[in-house]
ChimeraX commands (.cxc) that place a marker at each C-alpha (Angstrom):
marker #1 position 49.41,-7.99,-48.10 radius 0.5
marker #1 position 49.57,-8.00,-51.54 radius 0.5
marker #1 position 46.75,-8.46,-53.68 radius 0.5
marker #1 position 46.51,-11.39,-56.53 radius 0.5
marker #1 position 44.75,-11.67,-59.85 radius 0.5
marker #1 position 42.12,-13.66,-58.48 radius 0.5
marker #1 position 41.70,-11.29,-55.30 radius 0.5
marker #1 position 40.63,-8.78,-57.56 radius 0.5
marker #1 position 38.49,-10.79,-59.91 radius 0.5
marker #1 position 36.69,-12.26,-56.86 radius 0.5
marker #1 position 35.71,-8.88,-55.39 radius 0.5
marker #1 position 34.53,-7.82,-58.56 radius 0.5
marker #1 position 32.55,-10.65,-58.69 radius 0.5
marker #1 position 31.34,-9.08,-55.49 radius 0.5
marker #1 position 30.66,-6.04,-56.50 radius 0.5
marker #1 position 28.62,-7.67,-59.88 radius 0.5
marker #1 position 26.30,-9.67,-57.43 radius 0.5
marker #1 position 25.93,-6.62,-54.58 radius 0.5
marker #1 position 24.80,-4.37,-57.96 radius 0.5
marker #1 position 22.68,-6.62,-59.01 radius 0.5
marker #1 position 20.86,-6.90,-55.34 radius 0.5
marker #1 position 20.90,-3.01,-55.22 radius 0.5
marker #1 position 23.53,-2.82,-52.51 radius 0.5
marker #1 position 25.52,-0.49,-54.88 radius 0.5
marker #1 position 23.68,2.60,-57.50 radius 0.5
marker #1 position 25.19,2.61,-60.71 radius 0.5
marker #1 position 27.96,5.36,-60.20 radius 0.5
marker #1 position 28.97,3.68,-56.64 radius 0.5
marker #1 position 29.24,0.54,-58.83 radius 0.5
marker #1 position 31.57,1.86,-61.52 radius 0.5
marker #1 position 33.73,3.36,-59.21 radius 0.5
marker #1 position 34.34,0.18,-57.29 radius 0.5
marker #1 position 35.20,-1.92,-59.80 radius 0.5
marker #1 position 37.52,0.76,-61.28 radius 0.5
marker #1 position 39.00,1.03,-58.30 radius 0.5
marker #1 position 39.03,-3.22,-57.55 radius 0.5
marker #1 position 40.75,-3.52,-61.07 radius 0.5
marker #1 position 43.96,-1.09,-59.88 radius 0.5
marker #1 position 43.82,-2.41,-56.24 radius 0.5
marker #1 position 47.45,-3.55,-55.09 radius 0.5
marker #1 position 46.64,-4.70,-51.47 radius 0.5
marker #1 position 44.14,-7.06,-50.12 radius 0.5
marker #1 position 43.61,-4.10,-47.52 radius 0.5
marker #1 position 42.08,-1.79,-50.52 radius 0.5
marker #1 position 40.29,-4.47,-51.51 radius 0.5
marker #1 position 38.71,-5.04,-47.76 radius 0.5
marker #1 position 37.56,-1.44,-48.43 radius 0.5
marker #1 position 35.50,-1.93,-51.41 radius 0.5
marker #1 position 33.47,-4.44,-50.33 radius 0.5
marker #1 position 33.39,-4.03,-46.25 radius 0.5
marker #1 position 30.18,-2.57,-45.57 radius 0.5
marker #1 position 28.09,-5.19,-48.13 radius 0.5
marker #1 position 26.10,-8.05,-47.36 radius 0.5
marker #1 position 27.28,-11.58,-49.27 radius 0.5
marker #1 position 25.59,-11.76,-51.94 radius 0.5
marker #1 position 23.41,-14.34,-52.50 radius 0.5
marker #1 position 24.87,-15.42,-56.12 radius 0.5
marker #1 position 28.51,-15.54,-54.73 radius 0.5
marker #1 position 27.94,-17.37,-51.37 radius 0.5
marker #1 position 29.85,-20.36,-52.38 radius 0.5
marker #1 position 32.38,-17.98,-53.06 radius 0.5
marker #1 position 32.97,-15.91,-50.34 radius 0.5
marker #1 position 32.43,-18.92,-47.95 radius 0.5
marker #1 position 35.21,-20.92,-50.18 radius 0.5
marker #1 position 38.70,-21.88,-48.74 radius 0.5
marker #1 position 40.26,-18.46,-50.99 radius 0.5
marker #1 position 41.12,-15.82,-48.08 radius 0.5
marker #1 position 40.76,-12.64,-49.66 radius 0.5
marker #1 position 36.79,-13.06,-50.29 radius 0.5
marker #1 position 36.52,-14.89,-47.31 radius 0.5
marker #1 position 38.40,-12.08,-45.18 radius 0.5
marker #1 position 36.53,-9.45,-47.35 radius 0.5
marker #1 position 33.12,-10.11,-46.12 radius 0.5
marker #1 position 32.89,-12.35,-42.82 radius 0.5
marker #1 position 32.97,-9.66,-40.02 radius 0.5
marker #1 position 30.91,-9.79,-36.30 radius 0.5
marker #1 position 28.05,-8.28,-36.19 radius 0.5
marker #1 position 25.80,-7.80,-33.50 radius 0.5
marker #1 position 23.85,-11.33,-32.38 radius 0.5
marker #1 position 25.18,-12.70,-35.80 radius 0.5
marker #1 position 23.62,-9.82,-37.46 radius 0.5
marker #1 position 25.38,-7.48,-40.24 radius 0.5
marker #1 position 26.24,-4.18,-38.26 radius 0.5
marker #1 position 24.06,-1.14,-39.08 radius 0.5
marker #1 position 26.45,0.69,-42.00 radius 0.5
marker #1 position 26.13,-2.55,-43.74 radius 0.5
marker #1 position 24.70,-1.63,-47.29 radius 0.5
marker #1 position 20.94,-2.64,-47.67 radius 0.5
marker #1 position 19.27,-4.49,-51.02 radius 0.5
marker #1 position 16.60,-4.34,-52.37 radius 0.5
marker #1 position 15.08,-7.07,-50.95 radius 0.5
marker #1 position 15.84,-5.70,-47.34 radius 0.5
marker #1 position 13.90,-2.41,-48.83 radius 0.5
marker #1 position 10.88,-4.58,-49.95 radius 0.5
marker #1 position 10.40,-6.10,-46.46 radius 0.5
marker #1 position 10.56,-2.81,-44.65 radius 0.5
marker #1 position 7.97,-1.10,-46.77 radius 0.5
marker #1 position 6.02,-4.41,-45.80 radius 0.5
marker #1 position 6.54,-4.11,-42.71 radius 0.5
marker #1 position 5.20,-0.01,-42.59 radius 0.5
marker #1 position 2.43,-1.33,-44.66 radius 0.5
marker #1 position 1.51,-3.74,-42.11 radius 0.5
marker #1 position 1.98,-1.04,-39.38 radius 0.5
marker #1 position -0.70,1.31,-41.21 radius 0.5
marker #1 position -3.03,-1.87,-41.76 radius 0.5
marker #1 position -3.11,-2.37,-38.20 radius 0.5
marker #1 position -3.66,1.22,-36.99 radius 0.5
marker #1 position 0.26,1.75,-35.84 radius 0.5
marker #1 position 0.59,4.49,-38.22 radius 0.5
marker #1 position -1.36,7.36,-39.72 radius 0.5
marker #1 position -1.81,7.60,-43.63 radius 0.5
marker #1 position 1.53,10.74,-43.70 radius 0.5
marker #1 position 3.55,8.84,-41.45 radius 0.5
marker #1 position 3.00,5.79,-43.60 radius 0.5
marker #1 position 3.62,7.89,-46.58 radius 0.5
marker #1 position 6.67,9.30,-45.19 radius 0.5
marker #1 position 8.28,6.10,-43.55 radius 0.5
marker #1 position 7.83,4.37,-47.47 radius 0.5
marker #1 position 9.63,7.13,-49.20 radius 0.5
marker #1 position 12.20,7.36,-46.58 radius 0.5
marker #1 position 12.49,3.20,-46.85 radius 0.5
marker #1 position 13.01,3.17,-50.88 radius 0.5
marker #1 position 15.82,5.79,-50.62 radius 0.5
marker #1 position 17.52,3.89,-47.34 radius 0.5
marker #1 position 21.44,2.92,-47.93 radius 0.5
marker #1 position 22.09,0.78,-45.49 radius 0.5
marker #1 position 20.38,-1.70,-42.84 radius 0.5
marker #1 position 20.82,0.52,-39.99 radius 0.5
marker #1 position 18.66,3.22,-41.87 radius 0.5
marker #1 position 16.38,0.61,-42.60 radius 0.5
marker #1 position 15.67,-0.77,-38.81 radius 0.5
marker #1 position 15.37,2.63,-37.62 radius 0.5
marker #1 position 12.09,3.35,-40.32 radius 0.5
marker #1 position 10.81,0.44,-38.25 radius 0.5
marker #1 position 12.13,-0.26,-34.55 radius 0.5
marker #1 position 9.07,1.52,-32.53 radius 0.5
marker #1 position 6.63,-0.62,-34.80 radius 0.5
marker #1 position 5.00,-3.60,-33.80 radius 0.5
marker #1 position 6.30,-6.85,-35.72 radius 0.5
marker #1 position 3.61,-9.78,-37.19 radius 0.5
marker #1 position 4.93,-12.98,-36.37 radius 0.5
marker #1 position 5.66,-14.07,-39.51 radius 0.5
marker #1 position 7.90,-11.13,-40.40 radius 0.5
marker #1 position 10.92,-12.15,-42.44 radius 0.5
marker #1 position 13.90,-12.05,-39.51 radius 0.5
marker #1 position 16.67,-9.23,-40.39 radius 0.5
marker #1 position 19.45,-10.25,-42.81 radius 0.5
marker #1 position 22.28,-12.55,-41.24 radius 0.5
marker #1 position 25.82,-13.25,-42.64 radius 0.5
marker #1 position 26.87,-16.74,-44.00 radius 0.5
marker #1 position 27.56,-19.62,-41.42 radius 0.5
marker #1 position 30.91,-21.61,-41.65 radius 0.5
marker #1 position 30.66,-25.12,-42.35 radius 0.5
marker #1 position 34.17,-25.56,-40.92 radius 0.5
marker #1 position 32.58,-25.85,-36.56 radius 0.5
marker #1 position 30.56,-28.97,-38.08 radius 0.5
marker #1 position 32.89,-30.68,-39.88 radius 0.5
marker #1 position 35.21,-30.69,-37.08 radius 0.5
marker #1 position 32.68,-31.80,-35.20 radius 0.5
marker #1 position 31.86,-34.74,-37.24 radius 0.5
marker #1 position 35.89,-35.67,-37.58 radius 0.5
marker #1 position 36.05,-35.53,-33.88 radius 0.5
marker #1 position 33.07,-37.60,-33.45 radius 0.5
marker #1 position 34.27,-40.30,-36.30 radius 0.5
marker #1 position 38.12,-40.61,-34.40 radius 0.5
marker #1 position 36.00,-41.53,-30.93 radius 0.5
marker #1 position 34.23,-44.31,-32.71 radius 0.5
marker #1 position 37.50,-45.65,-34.58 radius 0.5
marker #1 position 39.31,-45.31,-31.38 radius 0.5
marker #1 position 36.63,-47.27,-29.23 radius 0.5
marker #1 position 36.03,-50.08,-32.11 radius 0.5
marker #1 position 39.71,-50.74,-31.58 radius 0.5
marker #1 position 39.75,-51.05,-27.97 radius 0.5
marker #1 position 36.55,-53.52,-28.32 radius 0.5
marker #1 position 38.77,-55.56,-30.51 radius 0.5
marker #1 position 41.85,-55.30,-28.75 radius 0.5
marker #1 position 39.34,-56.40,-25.78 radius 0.5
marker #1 position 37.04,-59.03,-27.54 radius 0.5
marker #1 position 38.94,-62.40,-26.11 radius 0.5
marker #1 position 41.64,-62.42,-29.16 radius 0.5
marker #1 position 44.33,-64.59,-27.14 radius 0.5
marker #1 position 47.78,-64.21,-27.38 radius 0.5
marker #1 position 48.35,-67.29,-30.14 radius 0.5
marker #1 position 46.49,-64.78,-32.43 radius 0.5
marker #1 position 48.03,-62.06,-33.34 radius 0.5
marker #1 position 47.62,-62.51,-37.46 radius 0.5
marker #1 position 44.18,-61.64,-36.38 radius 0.5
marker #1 position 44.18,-59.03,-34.37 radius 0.5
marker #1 position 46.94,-57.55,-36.58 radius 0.5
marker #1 position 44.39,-58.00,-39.53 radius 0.5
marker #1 position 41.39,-56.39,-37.40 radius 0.5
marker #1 position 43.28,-53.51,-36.49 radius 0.5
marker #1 position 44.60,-52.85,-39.99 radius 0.5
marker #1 position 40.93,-52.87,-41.23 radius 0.5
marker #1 position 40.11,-50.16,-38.85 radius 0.5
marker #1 position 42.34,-47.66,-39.39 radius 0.5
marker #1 position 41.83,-48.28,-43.19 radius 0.5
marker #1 position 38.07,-47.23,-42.81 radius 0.5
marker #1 position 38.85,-44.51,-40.10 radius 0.5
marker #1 position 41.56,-42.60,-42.71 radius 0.5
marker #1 position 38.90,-42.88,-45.04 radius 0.5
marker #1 position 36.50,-40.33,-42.79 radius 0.5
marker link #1:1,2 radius 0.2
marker link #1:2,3 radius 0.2
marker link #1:3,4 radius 0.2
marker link #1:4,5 radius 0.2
marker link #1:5,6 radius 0.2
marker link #1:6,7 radius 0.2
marker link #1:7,8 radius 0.2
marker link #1:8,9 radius 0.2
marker link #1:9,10 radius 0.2
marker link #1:10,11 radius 0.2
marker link #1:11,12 radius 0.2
marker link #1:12,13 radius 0.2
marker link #1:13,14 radius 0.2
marker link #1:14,15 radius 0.2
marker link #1:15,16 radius 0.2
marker link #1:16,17 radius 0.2
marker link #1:17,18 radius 0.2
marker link #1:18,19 radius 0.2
marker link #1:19,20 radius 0.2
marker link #1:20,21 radius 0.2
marker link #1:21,22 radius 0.2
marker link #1:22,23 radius 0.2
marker link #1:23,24 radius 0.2
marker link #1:24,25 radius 0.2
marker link #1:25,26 radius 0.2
marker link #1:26,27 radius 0.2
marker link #1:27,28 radius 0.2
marker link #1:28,29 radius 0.2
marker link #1:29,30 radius 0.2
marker link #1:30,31 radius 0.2
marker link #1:31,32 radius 0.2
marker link #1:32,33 radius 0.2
marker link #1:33,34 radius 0.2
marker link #1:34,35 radius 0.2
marker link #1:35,36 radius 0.2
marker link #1:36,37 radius 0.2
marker link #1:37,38 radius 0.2
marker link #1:38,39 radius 0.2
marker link #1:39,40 radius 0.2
marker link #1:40,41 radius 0.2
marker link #1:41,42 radius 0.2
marker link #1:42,43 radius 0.2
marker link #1:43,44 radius 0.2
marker link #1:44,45 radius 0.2
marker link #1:45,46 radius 0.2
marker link #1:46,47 radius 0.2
marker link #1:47,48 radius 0.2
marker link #1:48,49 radius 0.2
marker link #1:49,50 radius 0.2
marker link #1:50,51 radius 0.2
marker link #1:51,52 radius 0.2
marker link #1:52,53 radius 0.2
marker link #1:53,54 radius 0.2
marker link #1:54,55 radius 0.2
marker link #1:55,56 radius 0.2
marker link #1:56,57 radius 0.2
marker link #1:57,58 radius 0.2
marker link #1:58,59 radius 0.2
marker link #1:59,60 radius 0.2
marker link #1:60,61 radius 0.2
marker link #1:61,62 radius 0.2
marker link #1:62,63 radius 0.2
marker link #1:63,64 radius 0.2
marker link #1:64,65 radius 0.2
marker link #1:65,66 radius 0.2
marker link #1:66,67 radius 0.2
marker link #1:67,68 radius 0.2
marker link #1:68,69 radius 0.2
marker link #1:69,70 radius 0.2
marker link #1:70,71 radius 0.2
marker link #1:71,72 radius 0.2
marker link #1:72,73 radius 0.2
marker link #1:73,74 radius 0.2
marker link #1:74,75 radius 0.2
marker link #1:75,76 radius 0.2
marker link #1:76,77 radius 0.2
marker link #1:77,78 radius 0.2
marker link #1:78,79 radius 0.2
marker link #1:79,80 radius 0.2
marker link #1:80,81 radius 0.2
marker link #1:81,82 radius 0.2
marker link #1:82,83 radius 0.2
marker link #1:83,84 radius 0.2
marker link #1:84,85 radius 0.2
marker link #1:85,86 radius 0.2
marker link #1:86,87 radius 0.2
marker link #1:87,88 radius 0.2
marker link #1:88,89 radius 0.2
marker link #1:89,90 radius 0.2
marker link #1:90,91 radius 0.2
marker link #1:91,92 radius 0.2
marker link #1:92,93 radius 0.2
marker link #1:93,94 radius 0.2
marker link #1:94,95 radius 0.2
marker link #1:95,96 radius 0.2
marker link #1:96,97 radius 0.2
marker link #1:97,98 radius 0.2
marker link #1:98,99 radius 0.2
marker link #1:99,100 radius 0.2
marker link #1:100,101 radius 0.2
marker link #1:101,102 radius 0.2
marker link #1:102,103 radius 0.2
marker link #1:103,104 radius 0.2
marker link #1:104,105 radius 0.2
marker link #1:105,106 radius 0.2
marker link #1:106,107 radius 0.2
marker link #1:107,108 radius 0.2
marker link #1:108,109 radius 0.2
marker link #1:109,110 radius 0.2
marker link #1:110,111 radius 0.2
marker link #1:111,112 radius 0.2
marker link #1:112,113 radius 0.2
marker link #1:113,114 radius 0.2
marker link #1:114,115 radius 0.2
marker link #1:115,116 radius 0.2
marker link #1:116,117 radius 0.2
marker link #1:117,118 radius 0.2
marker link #1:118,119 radius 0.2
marker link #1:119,120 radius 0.2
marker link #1:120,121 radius 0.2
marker link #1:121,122 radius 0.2
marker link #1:122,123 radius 0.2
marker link #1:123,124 radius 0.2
marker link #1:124,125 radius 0.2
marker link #1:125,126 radius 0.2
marker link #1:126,127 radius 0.2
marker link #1:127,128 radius 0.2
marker link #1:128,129 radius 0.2
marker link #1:129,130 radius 0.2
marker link #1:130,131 radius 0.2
marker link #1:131,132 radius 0.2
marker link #1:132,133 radius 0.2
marker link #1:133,134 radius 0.2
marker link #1:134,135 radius 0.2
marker link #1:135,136 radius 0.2
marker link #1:136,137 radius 0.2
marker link #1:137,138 radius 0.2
marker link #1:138,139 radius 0.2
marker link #1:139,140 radius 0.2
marker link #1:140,141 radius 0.2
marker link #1:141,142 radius 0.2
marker link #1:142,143 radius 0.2
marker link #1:143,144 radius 0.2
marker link #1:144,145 radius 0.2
marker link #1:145,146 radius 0.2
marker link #1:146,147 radius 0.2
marker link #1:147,148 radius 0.2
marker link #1:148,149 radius 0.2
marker link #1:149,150 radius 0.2
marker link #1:150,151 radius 0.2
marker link #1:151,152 radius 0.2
marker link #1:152,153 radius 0.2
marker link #1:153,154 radius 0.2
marker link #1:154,155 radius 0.2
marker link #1:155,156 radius 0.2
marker link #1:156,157 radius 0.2
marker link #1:157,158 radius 0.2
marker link #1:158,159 radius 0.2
marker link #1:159,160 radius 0.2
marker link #1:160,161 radius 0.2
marker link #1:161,162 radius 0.2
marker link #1:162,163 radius 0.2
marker link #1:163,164 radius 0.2
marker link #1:164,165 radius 0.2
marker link #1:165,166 radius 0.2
marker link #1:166,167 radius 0.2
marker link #1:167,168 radius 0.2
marker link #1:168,169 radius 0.2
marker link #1:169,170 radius 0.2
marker link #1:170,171 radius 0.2
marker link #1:171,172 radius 0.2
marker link #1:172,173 radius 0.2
marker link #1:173,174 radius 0.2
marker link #1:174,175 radius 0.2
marker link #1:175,176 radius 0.2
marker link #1:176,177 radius 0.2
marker link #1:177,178 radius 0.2
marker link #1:178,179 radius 0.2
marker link #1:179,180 radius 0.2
marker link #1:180,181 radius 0.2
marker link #1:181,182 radius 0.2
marker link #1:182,183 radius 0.2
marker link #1:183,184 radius 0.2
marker link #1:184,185 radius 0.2
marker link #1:185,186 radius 0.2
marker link #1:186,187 radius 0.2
marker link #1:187,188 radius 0.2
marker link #1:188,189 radius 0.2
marker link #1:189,190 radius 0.2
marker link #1:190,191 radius 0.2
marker link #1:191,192 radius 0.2
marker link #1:192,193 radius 0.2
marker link #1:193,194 radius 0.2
marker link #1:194,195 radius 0.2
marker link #1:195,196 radius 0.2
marker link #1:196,197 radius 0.2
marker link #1:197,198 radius 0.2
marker link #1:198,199 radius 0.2
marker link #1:199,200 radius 0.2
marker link #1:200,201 radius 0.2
marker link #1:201,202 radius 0.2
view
């Protein structure tokens, strides 16, 4: 499929926010948006931005009714979870190198493995890197839980449409029910009318 204008700004805008998270060094960065700005397909532009978390600052964005961003970055993961090439920031990089220096706090690790695991955590790419620095350790119970990808709000506004047409529909068997007599139907005619009116307003 063929890539628009605003298919390229938005993963650019992408690739801005992921940079400024530290999904992305400086010469991964320039490349991507070099390559973004030539891009003819939405498939190239799938590419660029594939294995990065949504960034924070373009959330609305990506979870916006435009396809190519929201294409670009809503994939499965395991349990809701981004999948281990998934590019890591520098957030997820703080909160491992908490987590090792809780580990040594608590006796889990000696002072070279503690060492070692912190280097090896600030120079980690991606999230799978990251978990692996840390899965044999023991977790607090306030750790921060790993990185999870946006939720749609589409599941609970169906929901709530769904819910609001059961309510119109039994309000206007109640009236339709409710002892109007035959003599009547002006009033029932007006009843009804009111009903719908508020239910196509939902």
């Amino acid at each position: 499929m063929r890539a628009r204008d605003l298919d390229r700004a938005n993963a650019s805008s992408v690739l801005d926010a992921a940079y400024a998270e530290g999904q992305l060094g400086a010469d991964e960065y320039r490349d991507r948006t070099a390559q973004a700005e030539t891009a003819r397909t939405v498939g190239e532009l799938e590419r660029l931005v594939g294995d990065l978390q949504v960034p924070s600052a373009v959330a609305d964005l990506v979870s916006s009714e435009s396809p190519p961003p929201r294409n670009l970055l809503r994939r499965a993961g395991t349990g809701g979870r981004y999948p281990d090439h998934t590019r890591a920031r520098d957030v997820d990089r703080d909160t491992t190198r908490q987590l090792i220096d809780n580990a040594r706090g608590d006796g889990q690790l000696s002072e070279d493995e503690h060492q070692a695991l912190t280097e090896l955590a600030g120079e980690a790419k991606t999230l799978g890197e990251l978990a692996q620095l840390v899965d044999d350790l023991q977790r607090p119970s306030g750790a921060a839980p790993p990185p999870q990808p946006p939720r749609s709000n589409r599941r609970r506004w169906y929901r709530i449409a769904v819910g609001a047409s059961a309510v119109c529909a039994a309000v206007a068997a109640f009236v339709l029910t409710s002892g109007v007599s035959d003599t009547e139907p002006p009033l029932l005619q007006h009843r009804l009318s009111w009903i719908w009116d508020r239910c196509n307003r939902v």
